[in-house]
N, C-alpha and C positions, 0 to 999 in steps of 0.2 A: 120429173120427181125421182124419177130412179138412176137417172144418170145423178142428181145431186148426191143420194144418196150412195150411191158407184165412190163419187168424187173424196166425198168426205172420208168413209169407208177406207179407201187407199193413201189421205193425206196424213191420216190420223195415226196411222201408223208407222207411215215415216218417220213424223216428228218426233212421234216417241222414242223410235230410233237414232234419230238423229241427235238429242237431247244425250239419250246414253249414254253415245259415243261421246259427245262433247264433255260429259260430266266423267267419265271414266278417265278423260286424259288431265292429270296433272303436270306444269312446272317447276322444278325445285332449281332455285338459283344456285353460284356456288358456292355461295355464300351459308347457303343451310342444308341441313340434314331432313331427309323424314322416314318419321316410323310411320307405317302400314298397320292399320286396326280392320280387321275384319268379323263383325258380330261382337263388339265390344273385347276382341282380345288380339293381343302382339299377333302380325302375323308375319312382315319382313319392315329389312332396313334400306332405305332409301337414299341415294346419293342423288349429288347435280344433273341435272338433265329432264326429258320427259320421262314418264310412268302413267301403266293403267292402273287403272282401278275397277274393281268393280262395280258394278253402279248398285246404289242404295243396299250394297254391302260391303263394301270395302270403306275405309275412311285415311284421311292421311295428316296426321300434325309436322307441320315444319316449323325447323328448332336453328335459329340464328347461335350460329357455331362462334361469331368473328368478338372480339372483345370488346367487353361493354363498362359501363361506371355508373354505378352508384353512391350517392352523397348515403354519409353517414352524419346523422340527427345531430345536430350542437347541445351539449349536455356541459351541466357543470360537474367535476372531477376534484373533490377534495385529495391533496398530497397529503405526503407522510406529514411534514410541519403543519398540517391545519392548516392550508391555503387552499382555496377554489379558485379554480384557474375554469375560463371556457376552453372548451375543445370542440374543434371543430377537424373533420378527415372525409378522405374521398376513397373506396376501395375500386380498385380495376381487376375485371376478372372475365373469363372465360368459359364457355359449355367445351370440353373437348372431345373432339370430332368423332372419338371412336365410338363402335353402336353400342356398347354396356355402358360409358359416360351420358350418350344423348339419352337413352331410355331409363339411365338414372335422374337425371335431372326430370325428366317429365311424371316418374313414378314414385318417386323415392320423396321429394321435396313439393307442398303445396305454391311456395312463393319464396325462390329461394331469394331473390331482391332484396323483399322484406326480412325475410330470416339472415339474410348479409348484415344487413342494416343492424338489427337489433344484437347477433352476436359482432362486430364492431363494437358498438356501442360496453357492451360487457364485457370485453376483454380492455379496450381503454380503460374502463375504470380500475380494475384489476393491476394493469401495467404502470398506469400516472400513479394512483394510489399507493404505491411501495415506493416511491422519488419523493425527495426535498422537490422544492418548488425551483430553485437557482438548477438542481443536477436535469429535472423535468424539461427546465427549458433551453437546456443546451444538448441536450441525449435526444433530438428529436428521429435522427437516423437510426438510433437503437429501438423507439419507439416504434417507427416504421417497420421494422424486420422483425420485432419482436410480433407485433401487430399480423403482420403476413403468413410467421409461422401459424401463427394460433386458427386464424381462418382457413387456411390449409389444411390445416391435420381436421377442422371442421367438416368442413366443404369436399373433401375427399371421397365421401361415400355419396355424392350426389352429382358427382361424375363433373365437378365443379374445377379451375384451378385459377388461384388470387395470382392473378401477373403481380400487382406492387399494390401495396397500402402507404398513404399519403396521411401525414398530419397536415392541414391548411392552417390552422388558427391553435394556438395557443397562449390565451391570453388571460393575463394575471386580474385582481381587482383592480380598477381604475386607481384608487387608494392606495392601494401597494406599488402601481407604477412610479405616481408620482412620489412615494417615500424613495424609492430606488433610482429615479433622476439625479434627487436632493443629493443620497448616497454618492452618487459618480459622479457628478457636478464636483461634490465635497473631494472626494478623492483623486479626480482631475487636476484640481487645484492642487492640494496636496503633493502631487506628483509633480507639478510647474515647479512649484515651490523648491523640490529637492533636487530639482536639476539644477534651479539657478546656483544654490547654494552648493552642486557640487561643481557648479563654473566657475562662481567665486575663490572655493576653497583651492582649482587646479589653478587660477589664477595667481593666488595670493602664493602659493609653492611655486608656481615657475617665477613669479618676481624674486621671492625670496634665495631662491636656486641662484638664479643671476647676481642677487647681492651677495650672498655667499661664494662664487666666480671671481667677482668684481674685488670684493677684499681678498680670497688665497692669492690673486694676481699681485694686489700691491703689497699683500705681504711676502709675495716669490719676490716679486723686484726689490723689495727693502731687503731681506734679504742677503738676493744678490750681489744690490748695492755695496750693504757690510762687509760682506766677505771682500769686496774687489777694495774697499777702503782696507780692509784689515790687510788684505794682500798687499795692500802697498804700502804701506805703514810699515810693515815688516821689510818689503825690501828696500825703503828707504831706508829706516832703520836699520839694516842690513848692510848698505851702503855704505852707512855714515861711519857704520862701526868699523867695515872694513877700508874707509881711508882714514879713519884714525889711525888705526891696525899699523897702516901702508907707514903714516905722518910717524908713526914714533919707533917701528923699524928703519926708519930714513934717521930721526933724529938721532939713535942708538947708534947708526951706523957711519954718519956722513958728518953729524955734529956731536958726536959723542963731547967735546970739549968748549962748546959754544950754544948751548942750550938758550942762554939767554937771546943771544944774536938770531937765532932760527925765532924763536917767540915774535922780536919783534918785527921779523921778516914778513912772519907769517900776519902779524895785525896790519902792516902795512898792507901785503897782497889784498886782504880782505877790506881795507877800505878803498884801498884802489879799483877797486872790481865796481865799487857803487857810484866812483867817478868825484871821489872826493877832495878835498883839498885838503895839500896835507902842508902843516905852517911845522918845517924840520930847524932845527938849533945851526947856524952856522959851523963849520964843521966838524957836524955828528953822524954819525950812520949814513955819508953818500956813498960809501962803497957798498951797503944793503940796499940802498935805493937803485943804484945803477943796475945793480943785480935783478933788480924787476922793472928792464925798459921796459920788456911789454907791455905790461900793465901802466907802465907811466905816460903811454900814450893818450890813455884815459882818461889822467887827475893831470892838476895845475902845479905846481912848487912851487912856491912862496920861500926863500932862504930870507933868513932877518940877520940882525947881528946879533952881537952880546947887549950894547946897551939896549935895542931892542925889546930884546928878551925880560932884559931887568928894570924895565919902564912896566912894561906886559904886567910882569911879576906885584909889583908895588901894584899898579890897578885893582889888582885883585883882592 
């Protein structure tokens, strides 16, 4: 009985020993920080690794330092035009690591989550609610930073820091979408429309371009044509004038006293030239004639007589 009571005696307080020790030691990942409470007050700050404690006097809260998200509540968000649009956003954000940030967050703020959550949510309406509904939902990056500042300059005293504020969902009245389809549908079209018409109209200029080409061409060649007719017009005419010129310098000179005889030298040469037959009076003008063998190589002679001639004469 008294060895048990030896036993007990000695086990009894080991354990209690042994428990202490075991409850004294903590682990903090590196993932988080801890503050040290000793008798309900700050007593140090705690990094990665093991730490004692005191037992049933000391206490230790660990604070997840790495970056975390929270959904911010879907609220509807009347704009400046009198549109309700849903909103929907997601905030990313941080405890940072230093000991006045960790032991602000734990002392300064009851849930800051929840307090994330709900100023989001009031600063969105705040932000949407100064936009048209068309500038709301094309500004959403402005919304974003505008969004990030505001929770920042918040969250600052609670040793808090917003990495990025996210808009997800910004969505118009189902109503008002399908008005705004109809709209772009409508003006899609309209836009087809003016391009064909302005295919047509580069069409219908470069035909015209080319028909305008096509007549300056045949009116350069008409023209040219003219002028090479009038140039030669002129120098025939030029020609003609100057073997007249030549014919009655020759006449003045060579027949000054036989004008008539050249005349009909000269008709004769000119039908000889077409190869004609020429029906001459028995002996009249063969000394003119022989004067143009050349040419008589050409024409036939026919000589007649007198009664001939005076048979001819009566015929007629």
């Amino acid at each position: 009985m008294v060895d048990a009571v030896q036993v007990v005696a000695i086990v009894i307080p080991l354990v209690v020993i042994m428990y202490a020790v075991i409850s004294s030691l903590r682990i903090v990942r590196p993932t988080e920080k801890g503050l040290v409470e000793r008798l309900g007050k700050y007593h140090r700050f705690v990094q990665g690794g093991i730490t004692f404690l005191v037992p049933f006097v000391d206490r230790i809260i660990k604070v997840n330092v790495t970056e975390r998200m929270t959904p911010v509540q879907r609220q509807d968000v009347i704009t400046k035009d009198k549109v309700f649009m849903g909103v929907d956003a997601v905030v990313f954000y941080r405890i940072k690591p230093e000991e006045a940030s960790v032991k602000a967050s734990q002392y300064y703020v009851a849930n800051f989550a929840a307090q994330i959550d709900t100023l989001a949510r009031t600063v969105l309406r705040d932000i949407i609610g100064g936009m048209d509904m068309t500038i709301a939902n094309t500004s959403r990056p402005i919304i974003n930073e505008k969004l990030k500042e505001a929770l920042d300059e918040q969250t600052e005293k609670w040793g808090i820091e917003i990495v990025r504020a996210e808009i997800k969902d910004l969505e118009p009245p189902k109503e008002l979408i399908v008005s705004m389809e109809s709209v772009l549908k409508a003006d899609n079209e309209r836009q087809a429309a003016e391009k064909i018409a302005i295919a047509q109209a580069t069409l219908a200029s470069r035909q015209k371009n080319a028909a305008i080409q096509v007549a300056e061409g045949q009116k350069q060649s008409a023209i040219l044509q003219a002028e090479g007719q009038k140039t030669a017009t002129i120098a025939i005419a030029e020609g003609d004038a100057q073997a007249t010129k030549l014919r009655n310098e020759a006449l003045t000179t060579y027949f000054k006293d036989s004008a008539i005889t050249f005349k009909q030298l000269d008709t004769i040469s000119a039908s000889l030239q077409n190869n004609t037959k020429i029906i001459v009076p028995e002996g009249k003008a063969i000394s003119l004639i022989l004067n143009e063998q050349e040419n008589l190589s050409k024409a036939t002679i026919i000589p007649i007589t007198q009664s001939q001639q005076q048979k001819n004469s009566k015929q007629m």
